[in-house]
C-alpha positions as MATLAB code, in Angstrom:
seq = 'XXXXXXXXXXXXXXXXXXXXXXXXXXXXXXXXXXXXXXXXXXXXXXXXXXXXXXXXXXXXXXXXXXXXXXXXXXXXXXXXXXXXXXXXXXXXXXXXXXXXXXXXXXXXXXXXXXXXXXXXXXXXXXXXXXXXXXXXXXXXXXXXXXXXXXXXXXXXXXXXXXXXXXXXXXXXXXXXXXXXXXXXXXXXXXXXXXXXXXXXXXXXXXXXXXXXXXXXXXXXXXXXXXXXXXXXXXXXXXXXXXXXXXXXXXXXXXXXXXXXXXXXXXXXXXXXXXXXXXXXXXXXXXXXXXXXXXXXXXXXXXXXXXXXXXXXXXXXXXXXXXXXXXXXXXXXXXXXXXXXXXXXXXXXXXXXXXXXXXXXXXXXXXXXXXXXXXXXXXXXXXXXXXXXXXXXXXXXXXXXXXXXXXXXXXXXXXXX';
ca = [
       3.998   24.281    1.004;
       2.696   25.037   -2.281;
       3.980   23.182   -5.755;
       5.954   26.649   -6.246;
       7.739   26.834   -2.803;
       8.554   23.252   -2.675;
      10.090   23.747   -6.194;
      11.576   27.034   -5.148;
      13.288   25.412   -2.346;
      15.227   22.386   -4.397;
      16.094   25.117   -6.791;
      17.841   27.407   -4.027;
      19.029   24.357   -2.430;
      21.083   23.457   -5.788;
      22.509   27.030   -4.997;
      24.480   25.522   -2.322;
      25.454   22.629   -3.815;
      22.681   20.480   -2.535;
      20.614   18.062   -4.377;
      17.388   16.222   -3.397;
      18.585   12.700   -1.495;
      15.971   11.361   -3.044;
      15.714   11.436   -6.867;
      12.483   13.093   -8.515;
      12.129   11.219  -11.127;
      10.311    8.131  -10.868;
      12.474    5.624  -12.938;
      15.841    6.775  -11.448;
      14.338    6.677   -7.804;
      13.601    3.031   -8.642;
      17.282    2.650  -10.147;
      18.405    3.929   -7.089;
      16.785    2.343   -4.564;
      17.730   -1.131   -6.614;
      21.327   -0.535   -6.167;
      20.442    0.041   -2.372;
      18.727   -2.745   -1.534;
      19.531   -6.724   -1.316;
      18.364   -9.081   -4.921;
      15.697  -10.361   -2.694;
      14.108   -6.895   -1.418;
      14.105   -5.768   -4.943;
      12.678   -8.787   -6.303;
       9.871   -8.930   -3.399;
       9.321   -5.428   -4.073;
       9.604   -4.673   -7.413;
       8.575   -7.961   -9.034;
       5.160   -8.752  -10.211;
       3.216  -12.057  -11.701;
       3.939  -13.973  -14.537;
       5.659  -12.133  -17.483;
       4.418   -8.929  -15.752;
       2.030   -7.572  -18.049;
      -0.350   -6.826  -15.852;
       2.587   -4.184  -14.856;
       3.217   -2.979  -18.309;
      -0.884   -2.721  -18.313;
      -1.156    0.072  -15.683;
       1.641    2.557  -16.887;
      -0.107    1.859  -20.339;
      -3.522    2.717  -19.299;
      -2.051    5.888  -18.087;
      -0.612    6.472  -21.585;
      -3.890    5.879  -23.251;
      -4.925    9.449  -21.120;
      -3.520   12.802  -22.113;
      -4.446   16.283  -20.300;
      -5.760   19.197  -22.221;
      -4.679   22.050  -20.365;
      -6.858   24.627  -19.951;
      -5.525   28.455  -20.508;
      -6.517   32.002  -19.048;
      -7.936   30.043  -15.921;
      -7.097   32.233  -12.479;
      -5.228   29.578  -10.743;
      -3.113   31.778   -8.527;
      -4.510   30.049   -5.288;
      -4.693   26.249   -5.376;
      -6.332   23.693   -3.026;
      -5.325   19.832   -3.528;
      -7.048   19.097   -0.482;
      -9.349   16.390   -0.006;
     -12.199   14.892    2.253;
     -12.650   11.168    2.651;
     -15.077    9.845    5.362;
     -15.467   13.172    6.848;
     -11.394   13.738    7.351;
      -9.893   16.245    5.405;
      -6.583   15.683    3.986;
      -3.737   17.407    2.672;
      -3.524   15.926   -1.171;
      -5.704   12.987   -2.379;
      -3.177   10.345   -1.550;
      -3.044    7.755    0.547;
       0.232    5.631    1.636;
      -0.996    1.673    0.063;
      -0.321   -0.927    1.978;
       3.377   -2.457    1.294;
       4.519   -5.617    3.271;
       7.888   -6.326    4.811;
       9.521   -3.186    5.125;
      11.987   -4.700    7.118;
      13.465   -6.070    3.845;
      14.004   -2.249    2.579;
      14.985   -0.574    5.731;
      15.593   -1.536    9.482;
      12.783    1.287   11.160;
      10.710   -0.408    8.223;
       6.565    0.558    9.062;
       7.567    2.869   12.010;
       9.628    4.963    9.588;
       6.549    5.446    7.079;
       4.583    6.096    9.963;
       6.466    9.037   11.067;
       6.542   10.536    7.331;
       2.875   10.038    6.768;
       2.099   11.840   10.054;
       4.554   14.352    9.295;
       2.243   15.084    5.885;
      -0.738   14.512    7.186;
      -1.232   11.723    4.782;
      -3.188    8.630    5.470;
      -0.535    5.083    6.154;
      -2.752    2.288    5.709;
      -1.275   -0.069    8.012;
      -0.583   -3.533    6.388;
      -1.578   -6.955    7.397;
       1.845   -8.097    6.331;
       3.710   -5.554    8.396;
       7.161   -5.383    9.646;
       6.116   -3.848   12.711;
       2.608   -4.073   15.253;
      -0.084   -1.353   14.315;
       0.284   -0.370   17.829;
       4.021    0.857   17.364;
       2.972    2.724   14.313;
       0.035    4.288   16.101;
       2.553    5.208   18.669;
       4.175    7.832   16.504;
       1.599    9.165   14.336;
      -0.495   10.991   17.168;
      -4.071   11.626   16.021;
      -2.654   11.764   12.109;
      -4.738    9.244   10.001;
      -4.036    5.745    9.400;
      -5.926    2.820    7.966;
      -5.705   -0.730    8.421;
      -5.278   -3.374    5.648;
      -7.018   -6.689    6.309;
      -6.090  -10.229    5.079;
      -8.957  -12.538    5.685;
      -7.642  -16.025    7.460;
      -8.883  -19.110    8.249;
      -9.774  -17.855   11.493;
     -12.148  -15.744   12.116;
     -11.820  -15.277   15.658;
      -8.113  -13.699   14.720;
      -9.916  -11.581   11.682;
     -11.916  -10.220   14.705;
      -9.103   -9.784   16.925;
      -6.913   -7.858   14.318;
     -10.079   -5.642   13.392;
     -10.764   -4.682   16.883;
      -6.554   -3.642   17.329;
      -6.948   -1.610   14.821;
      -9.683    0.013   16.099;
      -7.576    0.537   19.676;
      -4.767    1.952   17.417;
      -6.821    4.575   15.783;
      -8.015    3.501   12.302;
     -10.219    5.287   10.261;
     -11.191    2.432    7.946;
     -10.528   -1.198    7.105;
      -9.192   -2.011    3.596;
     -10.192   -5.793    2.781;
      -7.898   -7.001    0.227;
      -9.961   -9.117   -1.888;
      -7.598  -10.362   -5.058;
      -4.410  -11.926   -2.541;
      -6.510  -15.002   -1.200;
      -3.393  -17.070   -2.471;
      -0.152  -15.847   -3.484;
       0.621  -15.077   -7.380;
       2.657  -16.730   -9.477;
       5.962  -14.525   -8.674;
       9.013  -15.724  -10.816;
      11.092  -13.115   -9.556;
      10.547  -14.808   -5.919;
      10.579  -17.906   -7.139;
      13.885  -18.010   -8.848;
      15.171  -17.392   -6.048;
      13.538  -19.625   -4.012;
      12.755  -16.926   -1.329;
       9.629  -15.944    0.476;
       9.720  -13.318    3.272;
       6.947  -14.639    5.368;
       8.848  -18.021    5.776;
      11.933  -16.614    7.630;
       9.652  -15.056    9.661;
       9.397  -11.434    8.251;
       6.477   -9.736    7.194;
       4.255  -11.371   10.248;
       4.571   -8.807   12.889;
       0.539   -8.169   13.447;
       0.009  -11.472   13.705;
       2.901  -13.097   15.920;
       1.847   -9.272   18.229;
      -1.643  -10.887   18.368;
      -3.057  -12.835   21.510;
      -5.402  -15.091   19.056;
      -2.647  -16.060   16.855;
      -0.483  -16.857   19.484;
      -2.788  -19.096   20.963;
      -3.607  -20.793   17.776;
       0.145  -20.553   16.797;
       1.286  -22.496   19.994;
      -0.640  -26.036   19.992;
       0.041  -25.985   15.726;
       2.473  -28.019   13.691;
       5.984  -26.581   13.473;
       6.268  -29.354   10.180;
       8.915  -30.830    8.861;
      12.588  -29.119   10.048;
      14.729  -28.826    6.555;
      17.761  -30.897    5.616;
      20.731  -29.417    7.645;
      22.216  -26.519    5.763;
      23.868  -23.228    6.195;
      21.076  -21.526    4.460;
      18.181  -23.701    6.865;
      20.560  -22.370    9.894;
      20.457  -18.764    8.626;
      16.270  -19.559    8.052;
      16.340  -20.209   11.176;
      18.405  -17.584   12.715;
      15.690  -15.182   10.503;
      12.670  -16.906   11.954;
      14.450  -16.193   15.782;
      15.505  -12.834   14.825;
      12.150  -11.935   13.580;
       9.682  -13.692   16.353;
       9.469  -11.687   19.643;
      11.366  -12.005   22.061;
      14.952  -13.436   23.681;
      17.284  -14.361   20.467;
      18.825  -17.073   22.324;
      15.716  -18.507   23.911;
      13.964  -18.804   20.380;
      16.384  -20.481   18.629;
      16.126  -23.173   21.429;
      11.723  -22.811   21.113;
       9.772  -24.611   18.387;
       7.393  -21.606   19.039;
       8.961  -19.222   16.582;
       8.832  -22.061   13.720;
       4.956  -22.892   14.766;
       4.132  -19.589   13.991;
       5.564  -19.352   10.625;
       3.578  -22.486   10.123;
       0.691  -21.466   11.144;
       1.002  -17.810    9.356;
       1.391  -19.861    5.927;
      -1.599  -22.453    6.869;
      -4.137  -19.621    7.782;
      -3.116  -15.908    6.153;
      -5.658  -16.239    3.359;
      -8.974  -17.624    2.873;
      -9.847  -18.659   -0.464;
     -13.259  -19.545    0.183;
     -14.084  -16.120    0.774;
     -17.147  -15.231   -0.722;
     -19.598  -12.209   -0.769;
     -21.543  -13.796    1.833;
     -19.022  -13.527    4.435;
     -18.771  -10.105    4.491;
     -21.916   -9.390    6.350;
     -19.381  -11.005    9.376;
     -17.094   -8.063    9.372;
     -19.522   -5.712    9.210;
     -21.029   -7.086   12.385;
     -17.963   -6.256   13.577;
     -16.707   -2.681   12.875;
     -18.465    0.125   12.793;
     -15.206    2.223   10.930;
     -15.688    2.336    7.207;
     -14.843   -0.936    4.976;
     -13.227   -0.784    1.692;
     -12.686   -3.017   -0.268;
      -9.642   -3.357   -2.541;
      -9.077   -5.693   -5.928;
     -12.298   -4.603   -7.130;
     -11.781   -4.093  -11.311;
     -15.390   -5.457  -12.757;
     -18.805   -2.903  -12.555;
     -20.592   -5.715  -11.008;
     -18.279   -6.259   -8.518;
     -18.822   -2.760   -7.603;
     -22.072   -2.616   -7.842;
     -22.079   -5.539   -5.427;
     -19.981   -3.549   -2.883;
     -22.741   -1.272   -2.696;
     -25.381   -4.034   -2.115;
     -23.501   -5.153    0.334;
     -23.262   -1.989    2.217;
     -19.575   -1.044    2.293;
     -17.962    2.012    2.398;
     -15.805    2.015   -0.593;
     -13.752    0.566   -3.488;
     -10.191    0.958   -4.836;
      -9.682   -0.234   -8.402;
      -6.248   -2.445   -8.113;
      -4.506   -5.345   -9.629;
      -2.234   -5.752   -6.956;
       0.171   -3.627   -8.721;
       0.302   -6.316  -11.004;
       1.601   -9.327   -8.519;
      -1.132  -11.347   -8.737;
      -2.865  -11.873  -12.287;
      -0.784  -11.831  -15.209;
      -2.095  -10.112  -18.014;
      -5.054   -8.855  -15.928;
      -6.531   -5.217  -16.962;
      -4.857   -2.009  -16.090;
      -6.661   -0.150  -13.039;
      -6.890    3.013  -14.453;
      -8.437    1.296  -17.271;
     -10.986   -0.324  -15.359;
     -11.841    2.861  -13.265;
     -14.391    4.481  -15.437;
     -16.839    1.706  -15.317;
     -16.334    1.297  -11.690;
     -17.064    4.898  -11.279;
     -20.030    4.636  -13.221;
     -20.995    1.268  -11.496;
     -21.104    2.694   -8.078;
     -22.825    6.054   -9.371;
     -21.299    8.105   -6.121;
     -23.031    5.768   -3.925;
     -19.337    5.240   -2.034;
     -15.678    6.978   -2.956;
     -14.016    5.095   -5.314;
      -9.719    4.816   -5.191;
      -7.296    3.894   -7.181;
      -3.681    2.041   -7.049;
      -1.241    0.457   -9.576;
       1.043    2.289  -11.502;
       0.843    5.819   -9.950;
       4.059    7.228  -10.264;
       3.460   10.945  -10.861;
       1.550   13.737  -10.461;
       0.095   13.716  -13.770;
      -0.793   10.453  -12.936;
      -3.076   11.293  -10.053;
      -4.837   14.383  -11.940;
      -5.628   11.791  -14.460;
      -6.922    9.536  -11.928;
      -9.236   12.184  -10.248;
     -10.187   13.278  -13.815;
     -11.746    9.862  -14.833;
     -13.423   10.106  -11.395;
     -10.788    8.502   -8.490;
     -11.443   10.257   -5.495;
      -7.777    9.473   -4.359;
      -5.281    7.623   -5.429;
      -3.377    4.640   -3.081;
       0.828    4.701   -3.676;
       2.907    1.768   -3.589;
       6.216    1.094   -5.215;
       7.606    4.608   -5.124;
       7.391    5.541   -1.067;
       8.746    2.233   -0.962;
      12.028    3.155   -2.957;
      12.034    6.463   -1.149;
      12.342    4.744    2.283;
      15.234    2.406    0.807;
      17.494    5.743    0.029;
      16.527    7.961    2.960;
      14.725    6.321    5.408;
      11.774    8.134    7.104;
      13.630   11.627    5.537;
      13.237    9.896    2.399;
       9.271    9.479    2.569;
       8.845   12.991    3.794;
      10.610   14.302    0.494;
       9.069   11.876   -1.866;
       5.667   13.041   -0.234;
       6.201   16.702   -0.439;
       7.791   16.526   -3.757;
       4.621   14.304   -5.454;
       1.911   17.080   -3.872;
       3.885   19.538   -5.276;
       3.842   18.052   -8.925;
      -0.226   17.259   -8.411;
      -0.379   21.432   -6.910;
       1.762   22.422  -10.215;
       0.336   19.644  -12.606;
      -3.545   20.813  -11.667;
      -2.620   24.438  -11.725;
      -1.112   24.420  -15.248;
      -3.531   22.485  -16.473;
      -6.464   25.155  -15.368;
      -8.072   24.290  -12.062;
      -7.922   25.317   -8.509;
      -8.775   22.571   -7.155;
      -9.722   18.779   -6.947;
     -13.712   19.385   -7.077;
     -13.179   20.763  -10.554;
     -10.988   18.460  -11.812;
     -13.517   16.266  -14.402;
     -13.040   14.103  -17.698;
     -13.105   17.281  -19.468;
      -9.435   17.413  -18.618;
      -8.570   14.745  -20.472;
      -8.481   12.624  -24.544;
      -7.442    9.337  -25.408;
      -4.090    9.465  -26.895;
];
């Protein structure tokens, strides 16, 4: 459906009374979706480090751009299509990886699944999941999906949860480089609430043989004073683990895990050396995300991956860190189209992607937003956000004088 239709079709709708379910513009979607969901979701979800100006950073370095449309351009027929790693895809985004989706809605990972299928848009499946890659796999057919990788302690799980995701149909593994410890969250931490430690947000790892075995003969630690909210912990952590209910309330097993998810999710010693490892041990593209410095790029290239994607995390782990669209030109010039180069944190619009793929993304990643979209609607809700965000690219490229993403160059754009 083309920018017009789609548009044509909420219009007509109207007609009838009918309005979209979920809201088009980006801060009232967010609104929204707050009122929907629980203080903790929204603060897990919507939160980032420190005083978040890391936040404030990316919707400013998309400020600091404005588009010079371009006029008496034939831009009848449009094409926002896009080929990554030999797949061509619909529009030139990708669905980010977003953790514990169980927080925003029950179908959580399965219900993005279904909507990026439905699109044809790559999910990247994340290591912090709700639900197994295999059950997203499951529904998505032969659609594209990638897989998100945490680097642990272990390697011998890294290896296991690469090789799933091979089984389950990735394209490509996206090694998150900038989460080898958690952020300074104050949002969380004012509420004294992490996800992962009732148990949420662990479902690739407590669905994975290696972590299992490693989980079982590890320390369940100290049990918490008697409380009503340690019981309801614990209720989460039974609730969550797979499963009889009854049978792991009575089993340490459930607790070990969340032990040994927190001892082992991330690596800090990770270095540049170790990533000769996992290539040994994929032959499916690697990309690596949290990359913001030219010689980290560069780098990247040495080291013979597949990839970049310019991100801050969406501003949850450095406070006052650079924006990533402000750090994408000298990435792009870094890696001198040696390997594609993404782009996430901050994206909210359509202009927002032109201006990306102007300054030389070759896609952009989304985060927040789907996320909001599956809190009002559900799998329904992804599917409209999806078609409604390719149709503002389709009209927001069109207006502005191209016909498609291979013209789309810096010329389209001057600092504000």
């Amino acid at each position: 459906m083309s920018g017009r239709d789609r548009q044509s079709a909420i219009y007509f709708a109207g007609v009838a009374g009918r309005r979209p379910r979920v809201p088009v513009r980006a801060r009232e979607l967010e609104a929204r979706a707050r009122r929907a969901m629980s203080r903790r979701a929204y603060a897990y979800v919507a939160g980032g480090a420190g005083a978040e100006a890391t936040m404030r950073a990316n919707r400013a370095a998309f400020d600091a751009w404005r588009l010079v449309p371009r006029m008496l351009r034939d831009t009848e027929k449009r094409d926002i299509g896009i080929t990554v790693f030999g797949r061509r895809l619909p529009a030139p985004f990708l669905l980010g990886p977003v953790g514990v989706l169980e927080l925003v809605h029950r179908h959580a990972d399965v219900a993005v699944a279904s909507a990026a299928a439905d699109a044809g848009v790559p999910m990247v499946f994340s290591n912090q999941a709700s639900r197994p890659m295999e059950e997203c796999a499951a529904v998505m057919g032969d659609a594209p999906r990638w897989f998100q990788l945490y680097w642990s302690t272990s390697d011998e799980l890294v290896g296991s949860l690469v090789g799933r995701a091979e089984a389950a149909g990735c394209e490509a593994i996206v090694l998150t480089l900038d989460t080898t410890t958690l952020g300074w969250r104050p949002r969380d931490l004012d509420l004294a609430y992490l996800p992962f430690s009732h148990g949420l947000g662990i479902a690739q790892y407590t669905s994975d043989p290696v972590f299992r075995r490693l989980a079982e003969t590890h320390p369940a630690g100290r049990s918490p004073r008697p409380s009503l909210a340690a019981a309801r912990a614990l209720v989460d952590v039974a609730r969550a683990y797979p499963g009889p209910f009854l049978g792991n309330v009575r089993s340490e097993l459930p607790r070990r895990a969340v032990r040994a998810f927190l001892d082992m999710y991330s690596r800090p010693s990770l270095s540049w050396d170790d990533l000769g490892y996992l290539r040994g041990l994929t032959s499916l593209p690697i990309v690596l995300k949290g990359i913001l410095h030219a010689d980290d790029a560069r780098r990247a290239v040495d080291a013979g991956m597949d990839g970049v994607v310019v991100s801050n995390h969406g501003g949850r782990q450095v406070d006052g860190a650079v924006g990533s669209l402000a750090a994408l030109p000298g990435v792009v010039d870094a890696v001198a189209g040696a390997v594609p180069v993404f782009l996430d944190s901050g994206v909210r619009t359509g202009a927002d992607v032109v201006k990306a793929l102007a300054l030389g993304a070759t896609a952009v990643l989304l985060g927040r937003p789907y996320v909001y979209a599956l809190a009002l609607g559900g799998a329904a809700g992804v599917r409209q956000f999806l078609a409604d965000l390719a149709a503002d690219v389709d009209l927001t490229m069109g207006l502005a004088g191209y016909r498609s993403v291979d013209e789309i160059d810096a010329a389209a754009l001057v600092g504000a």
